[in-house]
PABA-132076 format. One line per 8 residues: their letters; for each residue x, y, z of N, C-alpha, C. Coordinates in steps of 0.2 Angstrom, whole numbers, plus 5000, padded with zeros to 4 digits. Layout:
BEGIN
a> X Y Z X Y Z X Y Z | ...
END
This chain:
BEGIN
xxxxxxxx> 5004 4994 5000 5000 5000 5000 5004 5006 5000 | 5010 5006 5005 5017 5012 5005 5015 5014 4998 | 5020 5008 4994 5021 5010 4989 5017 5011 4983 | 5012 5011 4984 5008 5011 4979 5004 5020 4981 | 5006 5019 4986 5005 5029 4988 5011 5034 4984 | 5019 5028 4987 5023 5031 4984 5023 5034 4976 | 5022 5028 4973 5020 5029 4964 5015 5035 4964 | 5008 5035 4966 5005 5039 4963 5007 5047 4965
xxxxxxxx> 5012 5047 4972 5014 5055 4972 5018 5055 4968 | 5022 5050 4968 5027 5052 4961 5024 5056 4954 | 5018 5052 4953 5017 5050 4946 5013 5058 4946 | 5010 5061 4952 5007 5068 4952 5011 5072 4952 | 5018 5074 4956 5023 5078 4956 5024 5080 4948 | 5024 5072 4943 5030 5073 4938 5023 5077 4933 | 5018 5074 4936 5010 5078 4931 5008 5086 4932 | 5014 5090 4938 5014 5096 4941 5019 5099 4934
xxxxxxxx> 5026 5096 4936 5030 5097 4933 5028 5099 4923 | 5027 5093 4924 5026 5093 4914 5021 5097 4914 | 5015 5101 4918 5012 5104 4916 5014 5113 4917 | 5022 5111 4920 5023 5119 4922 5027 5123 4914 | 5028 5116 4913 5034 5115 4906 5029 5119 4900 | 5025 5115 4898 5017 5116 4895 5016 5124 4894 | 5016 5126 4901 5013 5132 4900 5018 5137 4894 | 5014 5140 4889 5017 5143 4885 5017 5152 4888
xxxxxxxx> 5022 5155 4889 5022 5164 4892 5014 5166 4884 | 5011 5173 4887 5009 5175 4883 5015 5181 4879 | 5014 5185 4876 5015 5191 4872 5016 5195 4878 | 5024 5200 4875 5025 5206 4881 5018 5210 4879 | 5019 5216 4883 5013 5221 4882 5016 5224 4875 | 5020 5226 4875 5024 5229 4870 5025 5226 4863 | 5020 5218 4860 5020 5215 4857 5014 5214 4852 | 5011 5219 4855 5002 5217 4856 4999 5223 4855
xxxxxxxx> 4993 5224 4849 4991 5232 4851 4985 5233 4854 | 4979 5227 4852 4974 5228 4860 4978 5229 4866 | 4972 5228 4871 4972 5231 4878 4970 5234 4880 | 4968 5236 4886 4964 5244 4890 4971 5249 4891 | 4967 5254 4889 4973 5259 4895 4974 5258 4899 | 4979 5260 4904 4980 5259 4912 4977 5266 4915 | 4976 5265 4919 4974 5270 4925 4965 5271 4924 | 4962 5265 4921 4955 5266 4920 4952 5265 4928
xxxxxxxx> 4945 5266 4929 4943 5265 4933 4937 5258 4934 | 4935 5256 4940 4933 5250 4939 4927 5251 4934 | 4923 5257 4935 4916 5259 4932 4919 5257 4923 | 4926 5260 4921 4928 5260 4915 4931 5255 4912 | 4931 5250 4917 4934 5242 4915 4928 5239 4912 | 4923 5241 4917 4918 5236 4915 4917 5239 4909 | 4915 5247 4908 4912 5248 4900 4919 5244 4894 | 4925 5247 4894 4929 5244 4891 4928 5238 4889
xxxxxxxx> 4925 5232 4893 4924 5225 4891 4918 5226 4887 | 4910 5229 4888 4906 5229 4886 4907 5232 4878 | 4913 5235 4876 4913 5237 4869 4918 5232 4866 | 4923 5231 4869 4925 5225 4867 4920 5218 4866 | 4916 5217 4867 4910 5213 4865 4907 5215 4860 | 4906 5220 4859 4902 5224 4854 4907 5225 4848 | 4914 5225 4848 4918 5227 4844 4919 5220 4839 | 4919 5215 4841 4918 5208 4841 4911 5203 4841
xxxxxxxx> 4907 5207 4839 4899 5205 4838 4899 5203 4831 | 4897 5200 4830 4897 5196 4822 4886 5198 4821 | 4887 5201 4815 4880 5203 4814 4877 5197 4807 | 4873 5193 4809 4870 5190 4804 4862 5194 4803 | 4861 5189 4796 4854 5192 4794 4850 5194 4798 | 4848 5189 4804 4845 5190 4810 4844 5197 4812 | 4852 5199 4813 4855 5202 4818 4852 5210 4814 | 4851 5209 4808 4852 5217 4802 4856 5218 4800
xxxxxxxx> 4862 5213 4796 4867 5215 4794 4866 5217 4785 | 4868 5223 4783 4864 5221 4776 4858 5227 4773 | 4854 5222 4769 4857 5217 4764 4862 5219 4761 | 4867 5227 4760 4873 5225 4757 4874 5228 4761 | 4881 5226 4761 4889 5228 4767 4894 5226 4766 | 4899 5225 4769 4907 5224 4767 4909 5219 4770 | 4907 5219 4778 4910 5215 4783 4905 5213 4788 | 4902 5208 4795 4899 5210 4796 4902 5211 4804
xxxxxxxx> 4906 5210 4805 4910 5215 4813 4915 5218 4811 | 4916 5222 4816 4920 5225 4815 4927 5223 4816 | 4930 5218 4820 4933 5214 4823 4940 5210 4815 | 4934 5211 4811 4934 5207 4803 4939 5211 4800 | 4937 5216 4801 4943 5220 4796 4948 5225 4801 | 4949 5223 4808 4954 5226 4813 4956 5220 4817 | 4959 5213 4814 4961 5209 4818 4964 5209 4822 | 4965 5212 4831 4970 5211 4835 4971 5219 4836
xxxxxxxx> 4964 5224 4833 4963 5231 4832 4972 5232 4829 | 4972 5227 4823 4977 5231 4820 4977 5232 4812 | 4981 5234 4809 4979 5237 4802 4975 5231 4797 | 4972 5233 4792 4968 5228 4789 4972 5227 4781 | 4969 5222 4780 4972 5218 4774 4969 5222 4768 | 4974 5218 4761 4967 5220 4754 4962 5218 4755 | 4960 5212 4758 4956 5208 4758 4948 5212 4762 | 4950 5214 4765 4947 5220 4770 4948 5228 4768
xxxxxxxx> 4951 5229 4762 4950 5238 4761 4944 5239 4757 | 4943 5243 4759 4937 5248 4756 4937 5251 4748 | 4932 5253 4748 4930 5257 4742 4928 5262 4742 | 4929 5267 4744 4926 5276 4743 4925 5277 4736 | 4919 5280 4735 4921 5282 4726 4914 5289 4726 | 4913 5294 4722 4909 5297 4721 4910 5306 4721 | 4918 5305 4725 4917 5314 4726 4924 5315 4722 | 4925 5322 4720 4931 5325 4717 4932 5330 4717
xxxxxxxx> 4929 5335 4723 4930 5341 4723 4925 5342 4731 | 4928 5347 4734 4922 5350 4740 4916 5353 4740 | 4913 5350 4734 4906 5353 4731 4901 5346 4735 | 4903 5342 4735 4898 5336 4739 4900 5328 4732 | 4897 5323 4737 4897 5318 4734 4892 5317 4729 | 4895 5318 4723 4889 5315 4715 4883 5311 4714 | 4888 5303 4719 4885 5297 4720 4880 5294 4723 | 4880 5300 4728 4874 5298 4736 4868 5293 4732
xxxxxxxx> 4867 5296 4728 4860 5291 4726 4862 5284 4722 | 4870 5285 4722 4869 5278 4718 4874 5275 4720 | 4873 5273 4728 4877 5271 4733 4881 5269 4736 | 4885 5280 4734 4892 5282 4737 4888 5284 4743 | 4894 5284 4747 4904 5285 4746 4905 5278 4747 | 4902 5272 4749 4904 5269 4749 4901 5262 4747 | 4906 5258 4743 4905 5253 4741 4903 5249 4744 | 4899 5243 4743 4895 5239 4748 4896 5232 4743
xxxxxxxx> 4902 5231 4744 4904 5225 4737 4900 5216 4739 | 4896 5216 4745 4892 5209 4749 4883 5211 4746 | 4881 5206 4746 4876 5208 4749 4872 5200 4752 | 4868 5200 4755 4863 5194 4757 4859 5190 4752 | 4857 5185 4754 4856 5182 4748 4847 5185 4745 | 4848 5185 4737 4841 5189 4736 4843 5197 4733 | 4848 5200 4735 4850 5205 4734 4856 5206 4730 | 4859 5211 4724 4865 5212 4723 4871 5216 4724
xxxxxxxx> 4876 5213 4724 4881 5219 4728 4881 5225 4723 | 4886 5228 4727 4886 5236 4723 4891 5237 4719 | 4890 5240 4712 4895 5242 4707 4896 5248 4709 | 4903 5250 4705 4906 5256 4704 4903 5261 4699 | 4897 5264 4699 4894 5268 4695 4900 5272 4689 | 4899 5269 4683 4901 5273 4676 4903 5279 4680 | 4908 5282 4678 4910 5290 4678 4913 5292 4687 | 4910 5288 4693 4912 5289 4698 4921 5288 4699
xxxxxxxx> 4926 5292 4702 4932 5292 4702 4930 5287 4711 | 4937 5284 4712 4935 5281 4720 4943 5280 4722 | 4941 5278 4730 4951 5275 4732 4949 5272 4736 | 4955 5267 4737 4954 5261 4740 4958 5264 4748 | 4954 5263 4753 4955 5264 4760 4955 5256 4764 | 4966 5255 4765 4965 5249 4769 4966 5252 4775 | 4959 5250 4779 4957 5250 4789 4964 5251 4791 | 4965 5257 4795 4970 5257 4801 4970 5253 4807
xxxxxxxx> 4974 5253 4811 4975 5251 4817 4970 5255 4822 | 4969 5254 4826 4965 5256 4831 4965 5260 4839 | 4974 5256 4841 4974 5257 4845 4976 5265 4848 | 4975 5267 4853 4977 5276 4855 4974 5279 4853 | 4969 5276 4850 4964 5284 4846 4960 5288 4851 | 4961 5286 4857 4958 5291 4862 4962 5297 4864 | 4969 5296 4864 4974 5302 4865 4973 5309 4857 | 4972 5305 4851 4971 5306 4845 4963 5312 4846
xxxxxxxx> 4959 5307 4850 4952 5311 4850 4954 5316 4855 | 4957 5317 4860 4958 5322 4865 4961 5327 4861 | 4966 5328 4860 4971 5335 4855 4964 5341 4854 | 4968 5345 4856 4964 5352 4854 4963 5355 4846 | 4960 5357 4847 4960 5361 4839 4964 5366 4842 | 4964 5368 4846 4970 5375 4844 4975 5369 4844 | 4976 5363 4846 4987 5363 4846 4984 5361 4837 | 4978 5358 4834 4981 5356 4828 4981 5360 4823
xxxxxxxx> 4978 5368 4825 4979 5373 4819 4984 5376 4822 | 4988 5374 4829 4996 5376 4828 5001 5373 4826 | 4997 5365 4824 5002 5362 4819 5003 5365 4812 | 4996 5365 4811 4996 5369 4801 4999 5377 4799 | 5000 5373 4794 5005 5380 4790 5001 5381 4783 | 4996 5383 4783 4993 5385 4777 4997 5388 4769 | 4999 5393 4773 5003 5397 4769 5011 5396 4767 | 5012 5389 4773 5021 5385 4772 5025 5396 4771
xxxxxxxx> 5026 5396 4778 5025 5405 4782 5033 5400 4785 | 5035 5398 4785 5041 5393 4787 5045 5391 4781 | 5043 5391 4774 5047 5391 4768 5052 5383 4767 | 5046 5379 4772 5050 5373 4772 5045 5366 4767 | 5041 5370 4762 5039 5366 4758 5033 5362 4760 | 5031 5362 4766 5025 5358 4769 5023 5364 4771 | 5014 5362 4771 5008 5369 4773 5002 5363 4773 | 5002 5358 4781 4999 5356 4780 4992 5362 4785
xxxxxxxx> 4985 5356 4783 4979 5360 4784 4972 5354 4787 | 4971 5358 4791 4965 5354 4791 4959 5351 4787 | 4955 5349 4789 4951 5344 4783 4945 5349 4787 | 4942 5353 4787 4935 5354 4787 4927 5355 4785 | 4924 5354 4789 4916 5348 4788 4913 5350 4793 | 4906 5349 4788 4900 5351 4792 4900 5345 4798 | 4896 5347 4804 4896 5342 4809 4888 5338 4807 | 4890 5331 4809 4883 5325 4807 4880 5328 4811
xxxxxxxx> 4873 5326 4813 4867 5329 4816 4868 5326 4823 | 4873 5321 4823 4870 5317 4833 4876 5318 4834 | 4884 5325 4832 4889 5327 4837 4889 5330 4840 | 4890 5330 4845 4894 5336 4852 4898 5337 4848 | 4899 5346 4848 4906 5349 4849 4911 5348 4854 | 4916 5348 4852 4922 5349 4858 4921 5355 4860 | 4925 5354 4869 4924 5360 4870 4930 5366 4869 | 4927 5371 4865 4933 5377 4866 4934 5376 4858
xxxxxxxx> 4931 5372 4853 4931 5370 4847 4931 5376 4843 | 4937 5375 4837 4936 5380 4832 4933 5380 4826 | 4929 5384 4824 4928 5384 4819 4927 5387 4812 | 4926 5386 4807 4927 5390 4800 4917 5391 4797 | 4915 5398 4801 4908 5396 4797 4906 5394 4800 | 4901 5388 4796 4897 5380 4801 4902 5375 4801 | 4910 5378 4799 4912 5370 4798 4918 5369 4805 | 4917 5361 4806 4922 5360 4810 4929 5355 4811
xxxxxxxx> 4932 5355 4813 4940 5351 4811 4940 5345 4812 | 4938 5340 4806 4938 5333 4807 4947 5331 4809 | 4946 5323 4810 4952 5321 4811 4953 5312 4808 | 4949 5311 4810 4951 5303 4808 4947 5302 4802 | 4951 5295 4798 4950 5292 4793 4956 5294 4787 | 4957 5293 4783 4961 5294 4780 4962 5301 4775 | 4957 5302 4777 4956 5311 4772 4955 5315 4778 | 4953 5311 4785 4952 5316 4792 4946 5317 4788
xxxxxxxx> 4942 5314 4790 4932 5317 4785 4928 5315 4791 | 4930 5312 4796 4926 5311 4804 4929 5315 4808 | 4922 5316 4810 4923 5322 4817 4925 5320 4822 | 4925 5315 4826 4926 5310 4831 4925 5302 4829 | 4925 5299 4835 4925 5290 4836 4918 5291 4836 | 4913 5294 4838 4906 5291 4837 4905 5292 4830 | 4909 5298 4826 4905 5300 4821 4910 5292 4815 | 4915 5294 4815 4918 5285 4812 4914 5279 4815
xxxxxxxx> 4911 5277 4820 4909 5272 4821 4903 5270 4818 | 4898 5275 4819 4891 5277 4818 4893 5273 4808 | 4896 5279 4807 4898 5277 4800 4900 5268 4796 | 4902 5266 4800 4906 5259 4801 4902 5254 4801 | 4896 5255 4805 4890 5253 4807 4886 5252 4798 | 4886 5258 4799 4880 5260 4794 4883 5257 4786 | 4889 5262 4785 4891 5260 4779 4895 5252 4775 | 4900 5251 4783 4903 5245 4780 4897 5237 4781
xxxxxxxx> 4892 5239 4788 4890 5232 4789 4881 5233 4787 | 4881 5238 4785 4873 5239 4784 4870 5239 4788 | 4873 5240 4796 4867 5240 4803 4865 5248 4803 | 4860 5249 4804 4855 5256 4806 4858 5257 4813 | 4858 5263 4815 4857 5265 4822 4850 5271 4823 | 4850 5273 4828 4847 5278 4829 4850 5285 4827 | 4858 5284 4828 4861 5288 4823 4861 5291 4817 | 4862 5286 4814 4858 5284 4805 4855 5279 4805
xxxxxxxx> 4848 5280 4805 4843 5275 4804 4842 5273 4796 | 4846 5277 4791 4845 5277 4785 4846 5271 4782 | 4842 5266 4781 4845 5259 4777 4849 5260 4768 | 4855 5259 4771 4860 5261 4765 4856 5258 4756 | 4854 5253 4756 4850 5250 4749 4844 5254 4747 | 4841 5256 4752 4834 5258 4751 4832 5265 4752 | 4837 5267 4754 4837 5274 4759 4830 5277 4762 | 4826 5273 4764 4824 5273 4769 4825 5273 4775
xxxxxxxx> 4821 5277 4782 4824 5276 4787 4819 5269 4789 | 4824 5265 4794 4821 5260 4797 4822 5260 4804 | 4820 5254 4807 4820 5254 4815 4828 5252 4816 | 4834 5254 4821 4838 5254 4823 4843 5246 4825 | 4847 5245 4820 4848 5237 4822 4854 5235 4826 | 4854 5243 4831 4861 5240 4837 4860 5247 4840 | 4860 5243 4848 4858 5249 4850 4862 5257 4852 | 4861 5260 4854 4863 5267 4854 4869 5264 4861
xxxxxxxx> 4866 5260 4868 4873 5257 4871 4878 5254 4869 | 4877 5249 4861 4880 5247 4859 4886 5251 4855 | 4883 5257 4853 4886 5260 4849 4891 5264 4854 | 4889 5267 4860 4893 5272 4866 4898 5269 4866 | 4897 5259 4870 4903 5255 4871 4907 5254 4869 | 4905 5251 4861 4909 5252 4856 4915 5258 4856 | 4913 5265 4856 4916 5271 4856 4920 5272 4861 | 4915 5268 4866 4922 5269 4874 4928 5263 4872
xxxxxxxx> 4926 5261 4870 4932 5252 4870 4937 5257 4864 | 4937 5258 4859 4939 5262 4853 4943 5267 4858 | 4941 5273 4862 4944 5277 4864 4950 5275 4871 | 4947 5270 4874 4953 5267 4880 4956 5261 4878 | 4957 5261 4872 4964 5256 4870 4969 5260 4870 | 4975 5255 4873 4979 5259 4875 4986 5261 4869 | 4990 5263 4869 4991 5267 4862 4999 5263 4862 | 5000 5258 4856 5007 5254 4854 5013 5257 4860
xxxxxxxx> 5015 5252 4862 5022 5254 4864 5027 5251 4860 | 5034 5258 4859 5038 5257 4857 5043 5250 4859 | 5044 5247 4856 5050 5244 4857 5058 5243 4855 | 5064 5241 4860 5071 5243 4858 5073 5249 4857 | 5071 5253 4860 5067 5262 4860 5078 5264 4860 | 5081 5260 4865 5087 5263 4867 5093 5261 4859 | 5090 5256 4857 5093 5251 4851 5093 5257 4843 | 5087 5262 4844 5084 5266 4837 5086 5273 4834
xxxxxxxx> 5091 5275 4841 5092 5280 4842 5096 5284 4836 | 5100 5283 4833 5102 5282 4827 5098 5283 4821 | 5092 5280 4819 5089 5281 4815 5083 5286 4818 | 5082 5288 4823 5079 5292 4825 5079 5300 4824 | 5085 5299 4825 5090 5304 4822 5090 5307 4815 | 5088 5302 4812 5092 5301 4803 5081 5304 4803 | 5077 5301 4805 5070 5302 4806 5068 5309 4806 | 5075 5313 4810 5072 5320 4811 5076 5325 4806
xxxxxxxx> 5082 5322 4805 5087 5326 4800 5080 5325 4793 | 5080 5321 4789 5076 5323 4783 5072 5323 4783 | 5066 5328 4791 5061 5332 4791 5055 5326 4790 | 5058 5319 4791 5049 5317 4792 5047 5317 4800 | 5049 5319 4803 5045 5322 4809 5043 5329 4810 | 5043 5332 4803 5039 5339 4801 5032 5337 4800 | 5030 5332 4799 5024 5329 4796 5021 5324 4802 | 5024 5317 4803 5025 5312 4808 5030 5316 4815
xxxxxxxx> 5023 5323 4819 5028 5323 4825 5026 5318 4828 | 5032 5318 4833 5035 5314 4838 5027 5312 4845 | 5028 5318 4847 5024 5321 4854 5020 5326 4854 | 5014 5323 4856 5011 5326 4857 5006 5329 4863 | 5001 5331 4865 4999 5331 4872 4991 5331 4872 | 4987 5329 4872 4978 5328 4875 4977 5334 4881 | 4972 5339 4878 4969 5344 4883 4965 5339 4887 | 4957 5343 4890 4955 5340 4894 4952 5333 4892
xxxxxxxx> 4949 5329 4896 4947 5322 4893 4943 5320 4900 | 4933 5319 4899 4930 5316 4905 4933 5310 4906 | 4938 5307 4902 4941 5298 4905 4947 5301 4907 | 4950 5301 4914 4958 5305 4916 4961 5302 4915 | 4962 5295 4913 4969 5294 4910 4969 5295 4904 | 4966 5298 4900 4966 5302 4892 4969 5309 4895 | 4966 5313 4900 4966 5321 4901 4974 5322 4903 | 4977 5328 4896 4984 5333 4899 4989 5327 4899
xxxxxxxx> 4988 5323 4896 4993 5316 4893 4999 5317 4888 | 5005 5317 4890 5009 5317 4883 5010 5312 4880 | 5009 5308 4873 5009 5302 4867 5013 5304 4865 | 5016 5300 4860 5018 5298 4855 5017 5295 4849 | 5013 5297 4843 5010 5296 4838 5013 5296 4832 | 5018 5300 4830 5020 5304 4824 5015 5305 4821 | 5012 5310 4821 5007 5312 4816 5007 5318 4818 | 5002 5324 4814 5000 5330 4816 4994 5331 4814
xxxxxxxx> 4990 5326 4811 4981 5324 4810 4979 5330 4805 | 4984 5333 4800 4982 5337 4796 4984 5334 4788 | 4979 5337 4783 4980 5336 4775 4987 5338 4772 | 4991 5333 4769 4997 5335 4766 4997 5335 4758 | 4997 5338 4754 4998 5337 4746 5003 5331 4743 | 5001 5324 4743 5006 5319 4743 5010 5318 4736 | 5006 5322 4731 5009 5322 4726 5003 5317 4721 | 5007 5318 4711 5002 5315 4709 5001 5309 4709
xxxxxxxx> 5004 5304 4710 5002 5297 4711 4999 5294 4716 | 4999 5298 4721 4992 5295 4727 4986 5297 4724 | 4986 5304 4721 4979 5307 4717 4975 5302 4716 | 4970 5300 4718 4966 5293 4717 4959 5298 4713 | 4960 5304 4712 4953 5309 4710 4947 5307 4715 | 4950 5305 4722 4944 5306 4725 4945 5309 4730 | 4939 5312 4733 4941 5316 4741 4935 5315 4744 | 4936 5319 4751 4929 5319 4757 4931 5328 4760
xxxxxxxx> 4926 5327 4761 4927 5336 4767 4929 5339 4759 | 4933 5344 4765 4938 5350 4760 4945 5347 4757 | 4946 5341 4757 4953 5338 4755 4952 5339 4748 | 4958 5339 4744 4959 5339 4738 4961 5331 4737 | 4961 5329 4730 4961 5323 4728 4969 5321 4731 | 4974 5324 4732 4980 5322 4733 4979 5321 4740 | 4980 5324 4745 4978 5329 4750 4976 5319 4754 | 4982 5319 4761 4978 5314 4765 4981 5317 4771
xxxxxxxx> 4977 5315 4775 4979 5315 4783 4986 5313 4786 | 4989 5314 4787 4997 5310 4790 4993 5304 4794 | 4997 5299 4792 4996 5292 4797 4998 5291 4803 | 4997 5292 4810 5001 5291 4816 5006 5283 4811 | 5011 5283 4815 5017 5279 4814 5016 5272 4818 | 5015 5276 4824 5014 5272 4830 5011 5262 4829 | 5015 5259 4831 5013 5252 4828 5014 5249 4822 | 5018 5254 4819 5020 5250 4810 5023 5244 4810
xxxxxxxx> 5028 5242 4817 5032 5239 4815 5028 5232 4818 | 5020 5233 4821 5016 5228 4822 5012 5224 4817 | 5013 5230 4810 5008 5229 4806 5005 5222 4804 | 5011 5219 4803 5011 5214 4800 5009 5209 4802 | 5010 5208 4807 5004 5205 4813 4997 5202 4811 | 4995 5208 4808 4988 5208 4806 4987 5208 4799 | 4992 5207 4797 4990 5207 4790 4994 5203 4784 | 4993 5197 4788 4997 5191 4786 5004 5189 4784
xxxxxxxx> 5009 5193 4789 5015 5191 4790 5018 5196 4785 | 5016 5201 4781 5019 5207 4776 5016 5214 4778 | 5019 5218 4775 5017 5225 4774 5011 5225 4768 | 5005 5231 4771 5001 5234 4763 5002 5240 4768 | 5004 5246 4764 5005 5251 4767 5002 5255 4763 | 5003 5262 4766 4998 5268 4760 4993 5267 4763 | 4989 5274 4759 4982 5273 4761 4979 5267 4758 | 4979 5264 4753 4977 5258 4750 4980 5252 4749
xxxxxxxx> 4986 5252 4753 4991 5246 4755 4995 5243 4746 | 4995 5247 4745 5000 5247 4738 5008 5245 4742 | 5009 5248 4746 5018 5247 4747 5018 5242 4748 | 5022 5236 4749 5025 5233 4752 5030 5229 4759 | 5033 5237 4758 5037 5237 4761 5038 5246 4765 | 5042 5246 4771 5042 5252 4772 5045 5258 4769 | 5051 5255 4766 5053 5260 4759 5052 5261 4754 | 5047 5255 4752 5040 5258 4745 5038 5262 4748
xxxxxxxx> 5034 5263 4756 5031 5268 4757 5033 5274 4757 | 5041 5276 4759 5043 5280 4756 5043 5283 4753 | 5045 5277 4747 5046 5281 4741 5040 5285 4736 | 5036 5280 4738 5029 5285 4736 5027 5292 4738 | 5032 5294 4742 5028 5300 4745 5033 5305 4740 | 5028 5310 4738 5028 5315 4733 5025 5322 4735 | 5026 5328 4732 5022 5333 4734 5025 5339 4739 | 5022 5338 4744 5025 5341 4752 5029 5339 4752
xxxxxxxx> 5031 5330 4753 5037 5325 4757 5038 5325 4750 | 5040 5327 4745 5046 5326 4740 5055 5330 4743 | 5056 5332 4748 5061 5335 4750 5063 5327 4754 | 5059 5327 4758 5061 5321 4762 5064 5316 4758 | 5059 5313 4754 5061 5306 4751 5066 5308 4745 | 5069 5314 4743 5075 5315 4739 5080 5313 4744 | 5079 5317 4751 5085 5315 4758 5085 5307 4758 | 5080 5305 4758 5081 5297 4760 5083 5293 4754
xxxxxxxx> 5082 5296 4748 5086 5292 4744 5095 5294 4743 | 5095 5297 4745 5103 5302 4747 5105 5298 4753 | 5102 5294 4756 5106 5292 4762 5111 5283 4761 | 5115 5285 4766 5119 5277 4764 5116 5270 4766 | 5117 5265 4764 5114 5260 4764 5113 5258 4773 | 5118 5261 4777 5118 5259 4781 5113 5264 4788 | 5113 5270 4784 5109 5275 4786 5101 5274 4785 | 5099 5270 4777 5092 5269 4779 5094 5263 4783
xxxxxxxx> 5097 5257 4783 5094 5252 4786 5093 5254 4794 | 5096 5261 4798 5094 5262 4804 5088 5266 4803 | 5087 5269 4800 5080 5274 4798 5076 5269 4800 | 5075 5262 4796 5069 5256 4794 5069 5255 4800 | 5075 5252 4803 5074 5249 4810 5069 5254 4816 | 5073 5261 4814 5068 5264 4819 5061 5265 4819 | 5059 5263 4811 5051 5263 4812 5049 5258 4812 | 5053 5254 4812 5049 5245 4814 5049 5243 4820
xx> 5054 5250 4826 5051 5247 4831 5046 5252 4836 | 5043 5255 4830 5036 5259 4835 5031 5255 4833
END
C-alpha cells in the first residue's frame, strides 16, 4: 500500500512538473496592440469590456446585417485592432472636389461589394472616380480624440510661412446631426476640424463608428437610421449602448508601445534630419478628457492629423470634406512595425496598402514629402537600414 502511495505521488509531482513546462508565456505588452489603458477606473473596465464585445459582435441576417455591406464585425477588418488587409480595404468612390458627393443616390461613398442572399452587391457607377482605403489600426485613438484644435491649427501652416515646403491644413466639415462639439472648438463658418480616417472626414470615434456601422455592415442606428440599399429610414439594428461601448472600447485602447526604444536612436535621428518628423511629429499632448487617463497626457503618435499634398500618384481623383484629391491625413506611425501582425505576415502600406514594404512607402511619397524622400534616397545603405529599424520598432 506504502508503495503504491509512493507511485501515485510520484506520478502527480511529475504531472505538476510537465504541466509547468506546458505552460506557454503570453506576448510582452509591447507585442500586442489591444488592451485597455492603464489608469481606468473599475466603472471604465467594465464599460471597456462591454465594447470590446460589441467590437467583436458578428452581425447576421437576423442580427440586420445588410442586405449590402462589406463586413459583418467590426473585429473582421481590425484583427488584434490592427491594420487591415486587401482583403478587408474599402472602396470610397463618388466625390472629386468639396462641392459634395455626386454618387449619394447611387450608393456612394461607399461601396458595399456583399450583399445577402436575394440581393446584389454594389458596382462602381460609370463615371464615379474612388480610392481604396485599407482599415488602420485602432489602438490610441483616444489620445488622437483628446488634442485640441488650437494645438492642431498650431500644427498647420497653410501658407508654408516657414518656407519649408510643407503647409499642412485641416480637413474641414459640416458636423453629422448626433455630434457634440468639443469644448473650446474652432471653427470655420458651420464648419468644424475633422480628424480621423484617411482624408480626416470624421469628426470623432462616434461620428467613424456610427459610419462603420451604417456603411461598412449595413446595421442602422438611431444615429443613422437610414438603410443604406433603400434609403429609407428604418428601426435601429444595434443599440445606441452598443454604439457608446463600442466608442468607449475604441477610445481606451491603449496606444502601441515602442520597442528597443534605446537600440533606434540612430535612425531616429536620421527620422528627424530629413524632416519626416515635420509631418509624423513625435509628441504630442491631449487637453482636457472626462476619462483621466486620456486628460493633459503626453503620446507619442508621429502624426499631426492634418491634410498634406502627397503628390500625383496618390491622386486617386477622389476626396471627402475639403481635402483635395491628393491631400491625405498623416498616418500616426505608431505600431508600424506591428503591422504585420495583422496582415498576414507582410506590409500593405499607404492609404490603400499598395507598398510593400516600408521603403516603398517612402518612396511614394511626393508633393510636400518630396524634399524628404529626395533626403532618404541620398542616404547610405547603412543609414536607411537604421532609419527602417527605427520605424519598425514603433
Amino acid at each position: 500500500m506504502k508503495n503504491s502511495y509512493f507511485i501515485l505521488g510520484c506520478i502527480a509531482i511529475l504531472s505538476i512538473a510537465s504541466c509547468e513546462k506546458s505552460i506557454v508565456a503570453g506576448p510582452m505588452e509591447d507585442e500586442v496592440l489591444d488592451g485597455q489603458l492603464e489608469g481606468l477606473s473599475y466603472e471604465e473596465n467594465i464599460q471597456f469590456l462591454k465594447g470590446d464585445n460589441g467590437f467583436a459582435e458578428v452581425f447576421t441576417i437576423d442580427k440586420g446585417v445588410g442586405p449590402l455591406f462589406v463586413a459583418n464585425s467590426c473585429i473582421s477588418c481590425h484583427a488584434g485592432d490592427g491594420k487591415g488587409h486587401p482583403f478587408t480595404t474599402l472602396t470610397r468612390f463618388g466625390q472629386i472636389d468639396n462641392t459634395g458627393n455626386l454618387f449619394l443616390d447611387m450608393g456612394g461613398p461607399q461601396l458595399q461589394n456583399r450583399a445577402i442572399p436575394g440581393y446584389d452587391p454594389e458596382q462602381i457607377p460609370a463615371g464615379a472616380t474612388f480610392a481604396k482605403f485599407t482599415p488602420p489600426i485602432n489602438t490610441g485613438l483616444g489620445f488622437l480624440d483628446a488634442i485640441t484644435d488650437a494645438d492642431i491649427i498650431a500644427m498647420s501652416d497653410p501658407n508654408d510661412l516657414d518656407g519649408d515646403g510643407i503647409s499642412g491644413i485641416p480637413n474641414w466639415g459640416e458636423l453629422p446631426s448626433f455630434a457634440i462639439p468639443r469644448p473650446n472648438s474652432v471653427t470655420q463658418g458651420t464648419t468644424y476640424i475633422h480628424r480621423f480616417g484617411k482624408k480626416a472626414a470624421a469628426y470623432d470615434l462616434l461620428h467613424q463608428t456610427v459610419n462603420a456601422y451604417n456603411q461598412d455592415m449595413g446595421v442602422t442606428s438611431s444615429f443613422d437610421p437610414i438603410d443604406t440599399h433603400s434609403g429609407l429610414e428604418i428601426d435601429p439594428e444595434v443599440s445606441n449602448n452598443t454604439v457608446n461601448d463600442v466608442v468607449f472600447y475604441l477610445k481606451t485602447l491603449k496606444a502601441p508601445i515602442q520597442r528597443n526604444a534605446v537600440d533606434v536612436i540612430s535612425g531616429e535621428n536620421i527620422f528627424t534630419q530629413i524632416q519626416c518628423a515635420s509631418c509624423h511629429i513625435p509628441t504630442l499632448r491631449t487637453g482636457y478628457s472626462s476619462i483621466d487617463a486620456l486628460s493633459n497626457k503626453e503620446f507619442h503618435p508621429f502624426t499631426d492629423l492634418l491634410l498634406h499634398d502627397m503628390g500625383s500618384e496618390l491622386d486617386d481623383g477622389y476626396t471627402e470634406g475639403s481635402a483635395t484629391t491628393a491631400e491625405w491625413r498623416t498616418p500616426p506611425l505608431w505600431g508600424l512595425g506591428l503591422a504585420p501582425d495583422a496582415q498576414g505576415g507582410e506590409y500593405f502600406l499607404m492609404h490603400d496598402g499598395r507598398a510593400k514594404s516600408i521603403e516603398a512607402a517612402i518612396l511614394l511619397h511626393a508633393g510636400e514629402a518630396s524634399n524628404s524622400k529626395s533626403q532618404y534616397e541620398g542616404l547610405s545603405t547603412t543609414e536607411k537600414e537604421a532609419l527602417i529599424t527605427f520605424l519598425e520598432s514603433l
